[in-house]
Backbone atoms as SQL, in Angstrom:
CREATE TABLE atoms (id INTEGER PRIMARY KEY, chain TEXT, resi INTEGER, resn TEXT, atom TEXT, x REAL, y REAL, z REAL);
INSERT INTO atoms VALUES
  (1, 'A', 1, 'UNK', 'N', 8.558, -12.471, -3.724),
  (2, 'A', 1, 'UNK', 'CA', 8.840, -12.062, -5.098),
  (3, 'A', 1, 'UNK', 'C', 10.224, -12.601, -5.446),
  (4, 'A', 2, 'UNK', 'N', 10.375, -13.260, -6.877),
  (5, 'A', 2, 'UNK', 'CA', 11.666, -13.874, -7.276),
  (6, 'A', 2, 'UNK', 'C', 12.370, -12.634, -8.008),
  (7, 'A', 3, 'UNK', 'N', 13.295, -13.114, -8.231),
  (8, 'A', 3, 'UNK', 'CA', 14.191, -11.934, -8.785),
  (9, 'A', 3, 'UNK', 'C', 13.886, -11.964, -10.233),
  (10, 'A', 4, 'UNK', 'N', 13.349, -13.197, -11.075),
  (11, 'A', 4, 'UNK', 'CA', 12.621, -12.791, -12.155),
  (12, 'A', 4, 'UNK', 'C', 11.378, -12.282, -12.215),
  (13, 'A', 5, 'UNK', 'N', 10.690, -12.098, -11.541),
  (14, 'A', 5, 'UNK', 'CA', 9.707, -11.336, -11.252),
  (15, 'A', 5, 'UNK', 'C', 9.986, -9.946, -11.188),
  (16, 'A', 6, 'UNK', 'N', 11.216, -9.644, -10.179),
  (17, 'A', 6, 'UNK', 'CA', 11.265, -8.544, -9.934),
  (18, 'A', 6, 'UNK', 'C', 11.618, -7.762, -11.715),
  (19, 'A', 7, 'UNK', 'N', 12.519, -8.626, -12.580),
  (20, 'A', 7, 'UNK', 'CA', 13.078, -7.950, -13.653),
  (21, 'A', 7, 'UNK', 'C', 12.101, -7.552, -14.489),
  (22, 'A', 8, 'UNK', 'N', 11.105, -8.424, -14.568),
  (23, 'A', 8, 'UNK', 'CA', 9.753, -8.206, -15.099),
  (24, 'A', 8, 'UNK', 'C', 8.864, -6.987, -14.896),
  (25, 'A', 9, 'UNK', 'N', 8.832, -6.854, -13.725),
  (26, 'A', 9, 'UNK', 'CA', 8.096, -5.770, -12.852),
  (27, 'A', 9, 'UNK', 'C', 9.526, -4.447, -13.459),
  (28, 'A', 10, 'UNK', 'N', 10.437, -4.457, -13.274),
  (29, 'A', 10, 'UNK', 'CA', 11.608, -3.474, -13.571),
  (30, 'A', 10, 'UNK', 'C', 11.118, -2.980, -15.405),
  (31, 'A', 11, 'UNK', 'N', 11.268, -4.388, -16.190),
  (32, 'A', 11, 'UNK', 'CA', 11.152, -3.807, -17.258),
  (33, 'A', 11, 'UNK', 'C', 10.044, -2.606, -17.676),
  (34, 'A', 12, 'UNK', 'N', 8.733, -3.352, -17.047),
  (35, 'A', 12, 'UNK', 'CA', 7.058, -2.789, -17.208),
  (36, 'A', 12, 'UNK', 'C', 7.298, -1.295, -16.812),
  (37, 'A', 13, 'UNK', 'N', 8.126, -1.179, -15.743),
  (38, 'A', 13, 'UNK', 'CA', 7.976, 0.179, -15.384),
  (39, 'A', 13, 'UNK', 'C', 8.770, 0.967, -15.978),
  (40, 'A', 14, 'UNK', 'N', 9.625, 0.393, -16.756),
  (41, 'A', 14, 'UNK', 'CA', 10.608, 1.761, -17.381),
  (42, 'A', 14, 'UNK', 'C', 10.004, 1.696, -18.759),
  (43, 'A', 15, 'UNK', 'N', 9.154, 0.978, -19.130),
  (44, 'A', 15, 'UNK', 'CA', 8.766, 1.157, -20.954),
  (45, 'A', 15, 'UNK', 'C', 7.364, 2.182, -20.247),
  (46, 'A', 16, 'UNK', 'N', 6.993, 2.042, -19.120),
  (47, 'A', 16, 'UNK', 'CA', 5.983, 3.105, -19.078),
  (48, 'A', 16, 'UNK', 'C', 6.842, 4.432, -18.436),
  (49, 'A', 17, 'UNK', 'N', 7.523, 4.279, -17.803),
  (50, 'A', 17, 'UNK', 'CA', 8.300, 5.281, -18.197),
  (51, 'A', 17, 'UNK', 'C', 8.759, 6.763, -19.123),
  (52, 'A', 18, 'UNK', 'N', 8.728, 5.479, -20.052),
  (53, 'A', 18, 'UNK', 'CA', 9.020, 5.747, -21.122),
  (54, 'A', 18, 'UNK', 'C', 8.042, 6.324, -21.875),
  (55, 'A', 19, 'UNK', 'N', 7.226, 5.752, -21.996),
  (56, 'A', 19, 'UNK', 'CA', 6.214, 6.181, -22.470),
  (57, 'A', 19, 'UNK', 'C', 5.784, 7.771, -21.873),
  (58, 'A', 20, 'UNK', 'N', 5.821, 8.134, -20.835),
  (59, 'A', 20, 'UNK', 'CA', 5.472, 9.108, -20.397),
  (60, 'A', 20, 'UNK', 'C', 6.223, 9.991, -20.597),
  (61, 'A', 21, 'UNK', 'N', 7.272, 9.826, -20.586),
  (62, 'A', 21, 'UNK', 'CA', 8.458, 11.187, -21.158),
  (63, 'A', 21, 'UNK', 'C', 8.454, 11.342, -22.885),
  (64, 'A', 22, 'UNK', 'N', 7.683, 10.391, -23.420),
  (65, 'A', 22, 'UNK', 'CA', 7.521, 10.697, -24.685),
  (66, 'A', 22, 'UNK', 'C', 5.794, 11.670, -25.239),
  (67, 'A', 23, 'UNK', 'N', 5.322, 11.345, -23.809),
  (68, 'A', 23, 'UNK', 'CA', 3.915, 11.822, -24.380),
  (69, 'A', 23, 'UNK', 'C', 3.925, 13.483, -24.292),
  (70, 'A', 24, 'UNK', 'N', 2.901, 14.039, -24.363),
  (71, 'A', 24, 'UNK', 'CA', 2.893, 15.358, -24.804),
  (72, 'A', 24, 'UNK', 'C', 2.044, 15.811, -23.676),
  (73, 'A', 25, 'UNK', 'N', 1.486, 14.851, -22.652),
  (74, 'A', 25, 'UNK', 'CA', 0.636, 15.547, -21.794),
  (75, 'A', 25, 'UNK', 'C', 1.663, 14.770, -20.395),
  (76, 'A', 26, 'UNK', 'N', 1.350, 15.742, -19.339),
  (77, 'A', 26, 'UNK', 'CA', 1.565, 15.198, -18.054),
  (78, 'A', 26, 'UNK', 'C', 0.668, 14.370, -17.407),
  (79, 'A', 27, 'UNK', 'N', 1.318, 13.463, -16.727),
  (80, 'A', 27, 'UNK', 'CA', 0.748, 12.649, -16.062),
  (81, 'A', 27, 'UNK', 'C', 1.260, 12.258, -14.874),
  (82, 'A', 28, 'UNK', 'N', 1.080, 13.074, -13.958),
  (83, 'A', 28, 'UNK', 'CA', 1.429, 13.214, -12.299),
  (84, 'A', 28, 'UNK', 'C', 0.992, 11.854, -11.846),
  (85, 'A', 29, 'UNK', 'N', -0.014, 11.204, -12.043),
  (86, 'A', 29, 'UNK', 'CA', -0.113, 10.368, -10.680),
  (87, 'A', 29, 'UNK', 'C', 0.410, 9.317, -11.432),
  (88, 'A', 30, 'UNK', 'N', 0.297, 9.198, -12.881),
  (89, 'A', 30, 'UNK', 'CA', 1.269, 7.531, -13.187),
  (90, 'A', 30, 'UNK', 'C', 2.931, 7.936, -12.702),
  (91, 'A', 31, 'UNK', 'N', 3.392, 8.898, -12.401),
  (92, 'A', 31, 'UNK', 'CA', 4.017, 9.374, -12.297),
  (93, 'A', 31, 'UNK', 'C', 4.521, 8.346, -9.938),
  (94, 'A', 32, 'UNK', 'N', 3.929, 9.086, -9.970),
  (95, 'A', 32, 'UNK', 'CA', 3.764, 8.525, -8.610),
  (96, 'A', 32, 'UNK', 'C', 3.687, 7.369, -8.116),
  (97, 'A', 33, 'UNK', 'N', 2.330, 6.664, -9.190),
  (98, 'A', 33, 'UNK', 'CA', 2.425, 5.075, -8.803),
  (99, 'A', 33, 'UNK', 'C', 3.596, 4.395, -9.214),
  (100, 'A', 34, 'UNK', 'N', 4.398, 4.640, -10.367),
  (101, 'A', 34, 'UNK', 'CA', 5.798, 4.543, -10.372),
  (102, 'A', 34, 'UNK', 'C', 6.506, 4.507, -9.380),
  (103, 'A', 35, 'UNK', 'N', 6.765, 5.752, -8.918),
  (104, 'A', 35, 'UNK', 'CA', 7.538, 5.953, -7.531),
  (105, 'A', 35, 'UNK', 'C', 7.291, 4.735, -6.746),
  (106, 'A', 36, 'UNK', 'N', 6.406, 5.083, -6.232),
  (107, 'A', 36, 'UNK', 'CA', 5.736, 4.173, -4.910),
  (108, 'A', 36, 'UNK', 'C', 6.141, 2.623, -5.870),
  (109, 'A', 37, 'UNK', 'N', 6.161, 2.001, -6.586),
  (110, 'A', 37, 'UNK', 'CA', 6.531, 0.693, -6.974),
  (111, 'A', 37, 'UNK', 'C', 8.061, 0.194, -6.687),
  (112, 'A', 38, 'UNK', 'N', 8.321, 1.249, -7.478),
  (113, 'A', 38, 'UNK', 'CA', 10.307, 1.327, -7.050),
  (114, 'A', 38, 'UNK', 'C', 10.715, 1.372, -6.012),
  (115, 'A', 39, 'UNK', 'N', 9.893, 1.948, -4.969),
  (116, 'A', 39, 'UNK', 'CA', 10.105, 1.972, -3.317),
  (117, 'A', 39, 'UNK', 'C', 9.713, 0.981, -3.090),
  (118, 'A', 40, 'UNK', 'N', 8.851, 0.181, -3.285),
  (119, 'A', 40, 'UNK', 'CA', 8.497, -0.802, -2.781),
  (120, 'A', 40, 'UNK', 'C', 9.579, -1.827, -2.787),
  (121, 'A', 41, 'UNK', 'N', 9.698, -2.086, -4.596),
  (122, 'A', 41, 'UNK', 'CA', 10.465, -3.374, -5.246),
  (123, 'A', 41, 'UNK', 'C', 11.645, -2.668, -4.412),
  (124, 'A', 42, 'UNK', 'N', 12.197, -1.440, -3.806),
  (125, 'A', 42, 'UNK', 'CA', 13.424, -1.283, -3.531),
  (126, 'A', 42, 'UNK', 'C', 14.007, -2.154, -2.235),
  (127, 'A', 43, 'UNK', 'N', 13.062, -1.920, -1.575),
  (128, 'A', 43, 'UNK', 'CA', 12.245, -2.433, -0.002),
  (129, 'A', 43, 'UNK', 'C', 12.408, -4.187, -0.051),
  (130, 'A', 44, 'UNK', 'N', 12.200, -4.636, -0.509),
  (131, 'A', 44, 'UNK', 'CA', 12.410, -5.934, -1.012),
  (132, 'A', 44, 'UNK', 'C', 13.791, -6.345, -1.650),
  (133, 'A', 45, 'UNK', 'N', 14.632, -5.544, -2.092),
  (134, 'A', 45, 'UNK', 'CA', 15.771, -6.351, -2.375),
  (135, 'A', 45, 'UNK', 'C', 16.541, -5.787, -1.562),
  (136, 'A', 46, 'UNK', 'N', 16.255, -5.173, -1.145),
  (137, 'A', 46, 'UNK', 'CA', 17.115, -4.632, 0.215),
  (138, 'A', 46, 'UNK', 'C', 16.845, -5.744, 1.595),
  (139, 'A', 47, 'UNK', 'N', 15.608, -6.120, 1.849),
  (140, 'A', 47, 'UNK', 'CA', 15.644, -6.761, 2.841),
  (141, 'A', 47, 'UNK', 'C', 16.254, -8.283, 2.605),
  (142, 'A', 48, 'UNK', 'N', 15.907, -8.531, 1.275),
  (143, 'A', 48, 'UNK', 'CA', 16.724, -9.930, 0.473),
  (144, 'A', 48, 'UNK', 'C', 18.116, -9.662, 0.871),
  (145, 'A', 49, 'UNK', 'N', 18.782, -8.705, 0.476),
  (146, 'A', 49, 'UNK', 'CA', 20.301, -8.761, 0.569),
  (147, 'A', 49, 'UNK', 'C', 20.531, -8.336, 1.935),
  (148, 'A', 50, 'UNK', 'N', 20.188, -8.311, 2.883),
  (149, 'A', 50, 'UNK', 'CA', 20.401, -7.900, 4.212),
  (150, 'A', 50, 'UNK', 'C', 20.049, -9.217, 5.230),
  (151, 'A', 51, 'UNK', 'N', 19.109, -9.995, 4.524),
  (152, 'A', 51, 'UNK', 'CA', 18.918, -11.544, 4.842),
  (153, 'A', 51, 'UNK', 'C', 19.705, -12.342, 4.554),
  (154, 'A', 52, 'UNK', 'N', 20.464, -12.307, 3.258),
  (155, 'A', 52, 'UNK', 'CA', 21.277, -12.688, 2.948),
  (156, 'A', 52, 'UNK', 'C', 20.573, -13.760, 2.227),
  (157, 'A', 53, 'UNK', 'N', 19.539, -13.159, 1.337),
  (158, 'A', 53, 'UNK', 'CA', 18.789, -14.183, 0.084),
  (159, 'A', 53, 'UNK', 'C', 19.615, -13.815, -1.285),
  (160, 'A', 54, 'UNK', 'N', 20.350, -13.156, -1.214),
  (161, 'A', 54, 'UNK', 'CA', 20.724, -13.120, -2.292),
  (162, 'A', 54, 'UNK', 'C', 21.823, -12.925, -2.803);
């Protein structure tokens, strides 16, 4: 994954985000697959900067 990719993937998830703190109903598991993305993408620039890709 490139780091424009990653910003891409960053943006998508905070306008849904977003979206969800604006809606009127809960939604636990978009809620989650969120999570689990950010851990992931976190996981990845962490091992980039510890490789020293970046």
């Amino acid at each position: 994954m490139n780091y424009e990719h990653l910003a891409i993937e960053l943006k998508g998830m905070a306008q849904i985000v977003y979206a969800i703190a604006e809606s009127p109903f809960e939604n636990p598991e978009a809620l989650v697959f969120i999570s689990e993305h950010l851990d992931a993408i976190a996981k990845i620039v962490e091992d980039d900067v510890k490789n020293g890709r970046v």
